[in-house]
C-alpha positions in Angstrom: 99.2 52.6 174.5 103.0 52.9 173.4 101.9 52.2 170.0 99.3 55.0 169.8 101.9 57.9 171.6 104.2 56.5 168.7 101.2 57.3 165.7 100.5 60.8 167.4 103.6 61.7 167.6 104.3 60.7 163.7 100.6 62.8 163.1 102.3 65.4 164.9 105.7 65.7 162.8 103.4 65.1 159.5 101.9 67.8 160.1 104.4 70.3 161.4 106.0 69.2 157.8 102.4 69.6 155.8 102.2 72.8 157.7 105.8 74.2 156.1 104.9 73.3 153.0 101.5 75.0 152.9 103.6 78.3 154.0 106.2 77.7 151.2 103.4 77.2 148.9 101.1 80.2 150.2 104.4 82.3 149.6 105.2 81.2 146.0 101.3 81.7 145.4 101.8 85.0 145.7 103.7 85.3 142.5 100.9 83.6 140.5 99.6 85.1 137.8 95.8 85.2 137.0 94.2 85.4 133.4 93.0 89.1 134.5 96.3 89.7 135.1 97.5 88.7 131.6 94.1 90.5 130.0 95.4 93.4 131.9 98.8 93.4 131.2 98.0 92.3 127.4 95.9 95.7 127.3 98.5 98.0 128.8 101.2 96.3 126.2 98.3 97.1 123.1 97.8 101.2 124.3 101.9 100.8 125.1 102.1 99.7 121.5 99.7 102.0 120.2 101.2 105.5 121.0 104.6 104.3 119.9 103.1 103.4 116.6 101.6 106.7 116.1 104.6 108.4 118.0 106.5 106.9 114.5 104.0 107.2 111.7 103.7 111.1 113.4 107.8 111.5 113.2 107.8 110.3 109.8 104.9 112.1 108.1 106.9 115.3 109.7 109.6 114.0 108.0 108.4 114.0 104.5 106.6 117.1 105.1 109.8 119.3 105.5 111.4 117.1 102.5 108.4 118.0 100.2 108.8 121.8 101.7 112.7 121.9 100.7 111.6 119.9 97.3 108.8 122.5 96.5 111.3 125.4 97.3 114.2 123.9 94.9 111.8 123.7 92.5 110.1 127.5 92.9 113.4 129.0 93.1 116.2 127.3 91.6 115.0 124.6 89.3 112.8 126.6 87.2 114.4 130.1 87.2 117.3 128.4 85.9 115.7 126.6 83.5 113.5 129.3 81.9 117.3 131.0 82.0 118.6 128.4 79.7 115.8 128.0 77.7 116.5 131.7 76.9 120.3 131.4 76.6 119.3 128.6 73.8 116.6 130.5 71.9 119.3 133.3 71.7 121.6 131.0 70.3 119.7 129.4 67.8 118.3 132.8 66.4 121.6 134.1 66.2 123.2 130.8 64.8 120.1 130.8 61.9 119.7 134.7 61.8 123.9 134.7 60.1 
């Protein structure tokens, strides 16, 4: 009889301890992640991703937009008004230089 209260009594302790470790592991179970989880999270990261990527290419092609602008404006108003002004300056030269 003594050796039977002895094995309940180790059951009893075994499974206090199994019990503490099911808690402990029921807790840290918690944090688990799940493949939805990661499809989810993958997703979020690709539309994330995404609107940066066109956030940038939209930045940029406003960029080279105003360059081309300033570019085209050089061009219209100083580039060639001042070259059609030499030009001039250079066919009054020559037909002075070959007129003497």
């Amino acid at each position: 009889m003594e050796d039977i209260v002895k094995r309940v009594e180790r059951l009893e302790s075994a499974l206090t301890e199994t019990r503490l470790e099911l808690v402990k592991l029921s807790t840290r179970s918690e944090s688990f992640v799940t493949k939805e989880n990661l499809l989810s999270a993958k997703g979020e990261l690709k539309d994330a991703l995404q609107i940066t990527q066109e956030a940038i290419i939209k930045k940029i092609d406003d960029r080279f937009k105003d360059i081309e602008e300033k570019a085209r404006w050089k061009w219209g108003t100083v580039v060639i008004p001042l070259s059609v002004g030499i030009a001039g300056v250079l066919a009054t030269l020559l037909v002075a230089h070959f007129s003497s």
